[in-house]
VOBA-1610 file (N, C-alpha, C; in pm, whole numbers, padded with zeros to 5 digits, always signed):
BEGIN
Unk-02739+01945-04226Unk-02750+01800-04206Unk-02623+01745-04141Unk-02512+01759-04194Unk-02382+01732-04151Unk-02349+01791-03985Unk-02414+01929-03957Unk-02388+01932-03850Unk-02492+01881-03724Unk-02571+01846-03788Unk-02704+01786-03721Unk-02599+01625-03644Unk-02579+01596-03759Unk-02473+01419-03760Unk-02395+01435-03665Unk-02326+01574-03714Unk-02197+01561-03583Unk-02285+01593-03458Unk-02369+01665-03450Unk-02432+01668-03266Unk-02477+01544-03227Unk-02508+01430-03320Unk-02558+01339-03269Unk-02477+01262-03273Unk-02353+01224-03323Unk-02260+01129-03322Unk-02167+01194-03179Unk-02145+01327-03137Unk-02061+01392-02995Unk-02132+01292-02872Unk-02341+01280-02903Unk-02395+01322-02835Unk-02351+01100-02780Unk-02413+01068-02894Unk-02342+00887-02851Unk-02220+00846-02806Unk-02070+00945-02865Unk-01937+00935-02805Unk-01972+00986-02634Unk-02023+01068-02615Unk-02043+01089-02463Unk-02135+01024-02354Unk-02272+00957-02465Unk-02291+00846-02365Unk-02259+00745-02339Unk-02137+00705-02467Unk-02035+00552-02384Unk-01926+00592-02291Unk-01914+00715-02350Unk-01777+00737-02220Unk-01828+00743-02068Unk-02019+00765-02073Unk-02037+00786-01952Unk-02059+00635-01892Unk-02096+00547-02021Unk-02174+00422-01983Unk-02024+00336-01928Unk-01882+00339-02027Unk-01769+00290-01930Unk-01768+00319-01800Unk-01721+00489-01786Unk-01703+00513-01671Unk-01792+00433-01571Unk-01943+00431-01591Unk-01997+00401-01471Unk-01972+00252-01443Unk-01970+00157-01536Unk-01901+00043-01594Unk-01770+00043-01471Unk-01701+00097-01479Unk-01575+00093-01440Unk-01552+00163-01297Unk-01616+00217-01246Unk-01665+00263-01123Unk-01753+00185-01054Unk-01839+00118-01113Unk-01907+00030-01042Unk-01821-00112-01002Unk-01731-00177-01095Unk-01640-00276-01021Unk-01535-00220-00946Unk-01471-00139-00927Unk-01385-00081-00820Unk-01458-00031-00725Unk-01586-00055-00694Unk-01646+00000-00592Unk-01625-00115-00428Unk-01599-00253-00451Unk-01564-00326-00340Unk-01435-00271-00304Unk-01336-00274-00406Unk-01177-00231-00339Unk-01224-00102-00293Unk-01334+00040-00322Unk-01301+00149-00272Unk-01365+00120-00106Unk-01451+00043-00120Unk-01547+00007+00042Unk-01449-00060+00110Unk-01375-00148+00103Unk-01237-00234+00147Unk-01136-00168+00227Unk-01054-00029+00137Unk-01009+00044+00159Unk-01030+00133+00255Unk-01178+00174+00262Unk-01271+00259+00338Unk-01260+00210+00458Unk-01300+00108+00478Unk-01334+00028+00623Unk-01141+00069+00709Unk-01105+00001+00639Unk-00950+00032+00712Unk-00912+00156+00737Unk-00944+00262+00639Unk-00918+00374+00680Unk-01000+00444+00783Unk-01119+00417+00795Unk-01235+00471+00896Unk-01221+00348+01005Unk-01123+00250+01042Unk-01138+00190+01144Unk-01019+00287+01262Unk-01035+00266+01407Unk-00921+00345+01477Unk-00832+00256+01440Unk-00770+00133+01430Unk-00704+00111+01448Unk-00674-00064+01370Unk-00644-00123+01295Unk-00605-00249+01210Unk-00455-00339+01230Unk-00486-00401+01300Unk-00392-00476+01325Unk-00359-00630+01203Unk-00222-00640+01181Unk-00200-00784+01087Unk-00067-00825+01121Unk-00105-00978+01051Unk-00010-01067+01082Unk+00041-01056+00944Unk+00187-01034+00914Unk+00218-01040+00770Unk+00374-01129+00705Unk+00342-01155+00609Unk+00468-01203+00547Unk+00501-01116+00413Unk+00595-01049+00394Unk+00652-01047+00270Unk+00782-01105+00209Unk+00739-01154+00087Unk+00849-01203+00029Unk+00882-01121-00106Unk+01018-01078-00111Unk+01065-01023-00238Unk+01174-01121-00326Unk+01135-01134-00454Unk+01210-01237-00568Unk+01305-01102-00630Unk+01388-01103-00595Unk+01516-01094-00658Unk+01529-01092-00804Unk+01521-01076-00905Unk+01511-01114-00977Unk+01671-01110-01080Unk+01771-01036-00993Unk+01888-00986-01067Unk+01956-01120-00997Unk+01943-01171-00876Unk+01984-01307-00833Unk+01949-01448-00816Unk+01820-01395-00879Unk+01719-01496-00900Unk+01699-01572-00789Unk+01662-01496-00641Unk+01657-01584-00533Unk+01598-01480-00489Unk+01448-01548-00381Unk+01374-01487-00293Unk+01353-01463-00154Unk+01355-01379-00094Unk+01403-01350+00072Unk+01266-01319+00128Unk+01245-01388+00246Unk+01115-01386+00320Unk+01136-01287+00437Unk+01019-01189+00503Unk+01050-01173+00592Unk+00879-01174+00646Unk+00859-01184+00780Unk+00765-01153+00882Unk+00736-01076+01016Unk+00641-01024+01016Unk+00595-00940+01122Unk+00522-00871+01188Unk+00469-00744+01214Unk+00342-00717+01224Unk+00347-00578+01169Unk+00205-00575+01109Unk+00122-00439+01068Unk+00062-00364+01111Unk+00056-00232+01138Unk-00024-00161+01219Unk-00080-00037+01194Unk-00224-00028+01168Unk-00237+00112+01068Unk-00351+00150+01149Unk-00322+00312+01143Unk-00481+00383+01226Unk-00446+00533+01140Unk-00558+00563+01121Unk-00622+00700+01077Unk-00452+00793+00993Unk-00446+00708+00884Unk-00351+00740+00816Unk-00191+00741+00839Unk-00158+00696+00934Unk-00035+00643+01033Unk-00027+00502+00991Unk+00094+00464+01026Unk+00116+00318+01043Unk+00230+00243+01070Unk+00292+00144+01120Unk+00400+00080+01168Unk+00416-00044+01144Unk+00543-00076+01086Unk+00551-00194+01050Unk+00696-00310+01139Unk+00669-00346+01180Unk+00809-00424+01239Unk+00761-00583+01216Unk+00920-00565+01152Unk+00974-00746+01141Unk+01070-00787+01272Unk+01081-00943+01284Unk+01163-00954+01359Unk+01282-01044+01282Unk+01200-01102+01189Unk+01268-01216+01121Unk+01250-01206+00996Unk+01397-01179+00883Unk+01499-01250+00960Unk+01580-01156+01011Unk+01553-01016+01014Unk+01604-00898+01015Unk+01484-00825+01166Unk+01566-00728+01244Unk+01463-00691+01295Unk+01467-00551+01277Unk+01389-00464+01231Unk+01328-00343+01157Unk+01207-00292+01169Unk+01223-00180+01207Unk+01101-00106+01235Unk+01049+00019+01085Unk+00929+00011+01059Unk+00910+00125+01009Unk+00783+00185+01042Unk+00799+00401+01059Unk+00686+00424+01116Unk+00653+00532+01077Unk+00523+00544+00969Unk+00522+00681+00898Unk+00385+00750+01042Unk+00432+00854+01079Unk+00389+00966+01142Unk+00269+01025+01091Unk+00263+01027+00999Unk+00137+01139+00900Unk+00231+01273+00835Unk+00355+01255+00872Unk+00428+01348+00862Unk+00584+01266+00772Unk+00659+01200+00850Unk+00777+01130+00806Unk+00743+01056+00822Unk+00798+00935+00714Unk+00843+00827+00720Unk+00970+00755+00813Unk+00988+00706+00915Unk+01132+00694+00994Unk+01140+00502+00967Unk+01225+00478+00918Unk+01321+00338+00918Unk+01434+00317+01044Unk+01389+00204+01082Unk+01517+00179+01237Unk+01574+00014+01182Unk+01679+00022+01162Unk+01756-00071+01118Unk+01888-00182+01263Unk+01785-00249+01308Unk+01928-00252+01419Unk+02009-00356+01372Unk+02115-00360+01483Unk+02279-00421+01420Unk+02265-00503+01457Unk+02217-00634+01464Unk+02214-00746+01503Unk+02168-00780+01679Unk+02255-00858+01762Unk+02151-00864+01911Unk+02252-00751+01992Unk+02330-00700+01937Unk+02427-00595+02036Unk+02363-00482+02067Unk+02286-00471+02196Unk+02244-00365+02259Unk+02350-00234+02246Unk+02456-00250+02252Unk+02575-00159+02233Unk+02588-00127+02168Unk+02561-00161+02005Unk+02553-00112+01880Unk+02409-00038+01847Unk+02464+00122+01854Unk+02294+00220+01794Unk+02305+00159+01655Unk+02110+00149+01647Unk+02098+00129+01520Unk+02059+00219+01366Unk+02085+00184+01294Unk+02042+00360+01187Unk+01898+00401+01188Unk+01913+00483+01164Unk+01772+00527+01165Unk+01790+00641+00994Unk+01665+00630+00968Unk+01653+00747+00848Unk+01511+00812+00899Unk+01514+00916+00830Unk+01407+01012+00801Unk+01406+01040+00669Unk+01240+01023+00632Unk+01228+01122+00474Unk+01097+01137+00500Unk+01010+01261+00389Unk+00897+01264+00362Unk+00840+01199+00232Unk+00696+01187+00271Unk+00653+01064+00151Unk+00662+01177+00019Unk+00700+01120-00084Unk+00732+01238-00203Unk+00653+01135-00335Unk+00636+01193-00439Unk+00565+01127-00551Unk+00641+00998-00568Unk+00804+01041-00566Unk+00844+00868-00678Unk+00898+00814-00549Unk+00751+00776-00446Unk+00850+00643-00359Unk+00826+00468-00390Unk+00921+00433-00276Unk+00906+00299-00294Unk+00815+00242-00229Unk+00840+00094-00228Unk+00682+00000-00158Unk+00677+00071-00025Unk+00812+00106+00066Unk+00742+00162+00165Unk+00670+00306+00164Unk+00696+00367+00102Unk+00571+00470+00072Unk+00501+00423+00014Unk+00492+00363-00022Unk+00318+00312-00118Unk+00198+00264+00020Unk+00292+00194+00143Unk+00168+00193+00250Unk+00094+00303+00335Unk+00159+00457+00241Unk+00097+00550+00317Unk+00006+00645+00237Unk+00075+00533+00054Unk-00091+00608+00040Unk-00187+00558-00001Unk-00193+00386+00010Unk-00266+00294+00017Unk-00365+00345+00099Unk-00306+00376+00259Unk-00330+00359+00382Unk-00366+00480+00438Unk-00286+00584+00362Unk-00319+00743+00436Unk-00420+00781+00404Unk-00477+00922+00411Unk-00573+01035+00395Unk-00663+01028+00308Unk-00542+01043+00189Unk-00578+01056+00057Unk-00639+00960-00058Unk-00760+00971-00093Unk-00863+00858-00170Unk-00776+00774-00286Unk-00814+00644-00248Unk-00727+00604-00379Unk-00715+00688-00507Unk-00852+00712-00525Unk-00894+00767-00691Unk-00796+00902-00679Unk-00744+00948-00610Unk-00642+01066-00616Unk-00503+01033-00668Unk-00473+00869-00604Unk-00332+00830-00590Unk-00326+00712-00738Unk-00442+00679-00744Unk-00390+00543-00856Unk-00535+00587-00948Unk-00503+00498-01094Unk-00615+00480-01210Unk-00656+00312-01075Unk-00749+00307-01115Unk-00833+00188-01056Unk-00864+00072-01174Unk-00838-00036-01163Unk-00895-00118-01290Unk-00939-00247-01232Unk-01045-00328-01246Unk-01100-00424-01216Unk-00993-00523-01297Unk-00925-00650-01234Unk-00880-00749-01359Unk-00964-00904-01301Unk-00957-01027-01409Unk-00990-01089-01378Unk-00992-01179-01248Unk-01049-01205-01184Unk-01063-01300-01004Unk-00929-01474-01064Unk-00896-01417-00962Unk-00796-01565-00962Unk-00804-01618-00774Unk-00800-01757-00831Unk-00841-01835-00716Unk-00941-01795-00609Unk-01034-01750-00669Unk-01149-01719-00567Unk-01116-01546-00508Unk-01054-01541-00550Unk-01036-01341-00475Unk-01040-01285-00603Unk-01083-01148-00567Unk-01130-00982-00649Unk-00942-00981-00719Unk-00934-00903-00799Unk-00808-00847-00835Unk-00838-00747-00880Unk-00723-00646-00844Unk-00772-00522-00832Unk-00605-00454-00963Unk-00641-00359-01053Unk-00479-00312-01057Unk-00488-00193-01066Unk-00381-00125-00976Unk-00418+00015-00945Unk-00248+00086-01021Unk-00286+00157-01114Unk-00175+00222-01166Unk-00117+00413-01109Unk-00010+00407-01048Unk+00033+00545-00962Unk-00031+00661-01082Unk-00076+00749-01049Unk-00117+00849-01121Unk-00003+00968-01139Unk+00119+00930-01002Unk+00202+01058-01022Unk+00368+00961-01064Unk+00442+00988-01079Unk+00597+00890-01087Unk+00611+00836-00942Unk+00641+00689-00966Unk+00693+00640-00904Unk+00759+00515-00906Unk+00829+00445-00813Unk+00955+00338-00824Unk+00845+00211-00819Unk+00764+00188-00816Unk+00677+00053-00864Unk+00615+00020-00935Unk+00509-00080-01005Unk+00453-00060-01123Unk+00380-00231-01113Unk+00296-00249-01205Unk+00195-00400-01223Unk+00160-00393-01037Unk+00100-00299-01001Unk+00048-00299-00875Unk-00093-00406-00860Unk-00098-00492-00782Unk-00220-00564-00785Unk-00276-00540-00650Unk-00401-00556-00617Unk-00470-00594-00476Unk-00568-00740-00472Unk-00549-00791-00394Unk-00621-00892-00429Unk-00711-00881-00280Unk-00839-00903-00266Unk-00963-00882-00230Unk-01035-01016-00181Unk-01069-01103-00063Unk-01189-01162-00046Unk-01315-01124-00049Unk-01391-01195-00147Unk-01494-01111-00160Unk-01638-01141-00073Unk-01562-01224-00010Unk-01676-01268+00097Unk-01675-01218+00275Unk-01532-01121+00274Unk-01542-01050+00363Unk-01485-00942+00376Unk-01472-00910+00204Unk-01392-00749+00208Unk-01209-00714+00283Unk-01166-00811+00302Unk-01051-00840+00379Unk-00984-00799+00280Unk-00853-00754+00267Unk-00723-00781+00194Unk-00643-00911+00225Unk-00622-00987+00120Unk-00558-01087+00138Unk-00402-01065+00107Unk-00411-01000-00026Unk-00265-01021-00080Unk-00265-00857-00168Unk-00107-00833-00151Unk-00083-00675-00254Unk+00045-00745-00302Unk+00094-00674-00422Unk+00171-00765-00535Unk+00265-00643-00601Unk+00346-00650-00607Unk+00411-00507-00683Unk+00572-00518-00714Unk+00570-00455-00845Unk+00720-00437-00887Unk+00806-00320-00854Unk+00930-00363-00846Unk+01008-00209-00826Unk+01119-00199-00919Unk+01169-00074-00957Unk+01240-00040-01092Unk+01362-00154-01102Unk+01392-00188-01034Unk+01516-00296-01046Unk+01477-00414-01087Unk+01361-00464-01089Unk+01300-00551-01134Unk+01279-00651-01009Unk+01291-00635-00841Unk+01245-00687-00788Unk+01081-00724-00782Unk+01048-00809-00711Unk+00906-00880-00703Unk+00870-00872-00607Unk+00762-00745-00518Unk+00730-00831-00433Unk+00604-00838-00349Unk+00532-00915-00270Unk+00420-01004-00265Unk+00384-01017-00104Unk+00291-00915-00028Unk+00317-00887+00066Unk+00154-00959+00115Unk+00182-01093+00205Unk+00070-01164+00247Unk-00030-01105+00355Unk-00139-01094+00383Unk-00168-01042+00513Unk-00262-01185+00579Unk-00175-01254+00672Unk-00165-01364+00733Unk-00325-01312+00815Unk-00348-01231+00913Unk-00453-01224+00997Unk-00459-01072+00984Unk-00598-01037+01049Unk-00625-00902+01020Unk-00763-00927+01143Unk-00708-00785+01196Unk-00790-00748+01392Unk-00835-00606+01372Unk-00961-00583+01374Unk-01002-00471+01398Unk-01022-00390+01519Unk-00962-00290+01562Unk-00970-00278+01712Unk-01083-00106+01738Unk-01112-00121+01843Unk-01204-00002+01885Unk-01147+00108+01909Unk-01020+00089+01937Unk-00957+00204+01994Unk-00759+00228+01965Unk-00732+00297+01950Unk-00633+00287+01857Unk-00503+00324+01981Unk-00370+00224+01981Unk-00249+00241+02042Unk-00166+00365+02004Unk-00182+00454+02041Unk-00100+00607+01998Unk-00021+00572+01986Unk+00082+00514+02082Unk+00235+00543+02136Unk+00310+00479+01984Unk+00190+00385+01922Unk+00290+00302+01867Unk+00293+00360+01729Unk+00209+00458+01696Unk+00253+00569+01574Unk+00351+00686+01587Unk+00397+00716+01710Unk+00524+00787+01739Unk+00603+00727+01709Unk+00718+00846+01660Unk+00836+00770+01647Unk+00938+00812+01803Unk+01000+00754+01838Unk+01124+00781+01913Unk+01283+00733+01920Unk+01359+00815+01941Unk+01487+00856+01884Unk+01566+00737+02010Unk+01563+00539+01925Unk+01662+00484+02044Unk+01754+00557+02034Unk+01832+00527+02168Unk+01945+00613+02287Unk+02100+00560+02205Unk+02138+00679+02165Unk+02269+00645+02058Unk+02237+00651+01890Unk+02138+00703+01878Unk+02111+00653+01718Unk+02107+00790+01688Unk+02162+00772+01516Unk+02208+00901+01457Unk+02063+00917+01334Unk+02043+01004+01337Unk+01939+01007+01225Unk+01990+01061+01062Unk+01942+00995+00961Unk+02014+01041+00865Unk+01886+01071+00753Unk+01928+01198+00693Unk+01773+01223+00676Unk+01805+01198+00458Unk+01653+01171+00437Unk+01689+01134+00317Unk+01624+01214+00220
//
């Protein structure tokens, strides 16, 4: 009798775990179609702002510029208030830092590969790269604020960010807004102003190339 109980009490623990799961797979299913579209487009163009809050100075620094992602690649350059390039390859990550308007002054450059514990800028390659969310983050539906999806996706392997959010229009699958902390306790809140889907994707501008005078420093 007793073991009769326990087969049938295993047999109900396994059909809620299946009835969550599907529960819980079925609302992360817009962020996984969302995601999808960008990654299966050649090429996604945006208008962006990020702002990071400080939180050790309690003051927040804006910057803007453009986004550029195709088939797991992507490039990011600001001009303002800083002008900075970043451009993961599928391979490295490369940062170009220039010195202000002095053509005469090379600017730094780094190299690294994307590794488990990176920061927000690795996090746009594996938002953005190859690899399925459900590989890179737990997925969790949270409640809709101001009319958009919220999404919170927790790193599955170590890394330097954490309270990761996505926030979702749900009336056109767009990304509006991504939200994220980093170990220092910065804040920060990366807008996507406009968003262009294109047919055909700009190569040149997922290469990286070595400006004339610049030392590479690898990380």
């Amino acid at each position: 009798m007793k073991k009769k109980l326990g087969i049938v009490w295993g047999l109900i623990l396994i059909s809620i775990g299946l009835n969550v799961f599907g529960k819980s797979k079925l609302e992360t299913e817009p962020l996984l179609k969302s995601f999808e579209r960008y990654r299966e487009s050649e090429e996604v163009d945006f208008k962006i702002k990020k702002n990071i809050f400080q939180s050790a100075l309690g003051k927040e620094s804006s910057f803007e510029g453009n986004f550029s992602i195709s088939k797991g690649k992507f490039h990011l350059e600001t001009e303002f208030p800083d002008r900075t390039t970043l451009i993961y390859d599928g391979t490295y990550l490369w940062s170009v830092e220039y010195q202000g308007d002095s053509a005469a002054t090379p600017p730094q450059v780094s190299k690294s590969r994307v590794n488990k514990k990176g920061n927000g800028n690795f996090l746009f390659a594996l938002l953005f790269g190859n690899k399925s969310l459900q590989s890179s983050f737990d997925l969790k539906k949270e409640e809709s604020q101001d009319g958009l999806e919220v999404y919170s996706l927790k790193p599955r392997n170590e890394m330097n960010i954490s309270d990761l959010l996505v926030f979702i229009n749900p009336k056109d699958g767009l990304i509006v807004k991504i939200i994220y902390n980093d170990d220092i306790g910065n804040r920060t809140t990366l807008h996507f102003l406009t968003t262009q889907f294109l047919n055909s994707a700009k190569h040149k501008l997922f290469k990286f190339k070595l400006p004339k005078g610049a030392q590479v420093t690898e990380l």
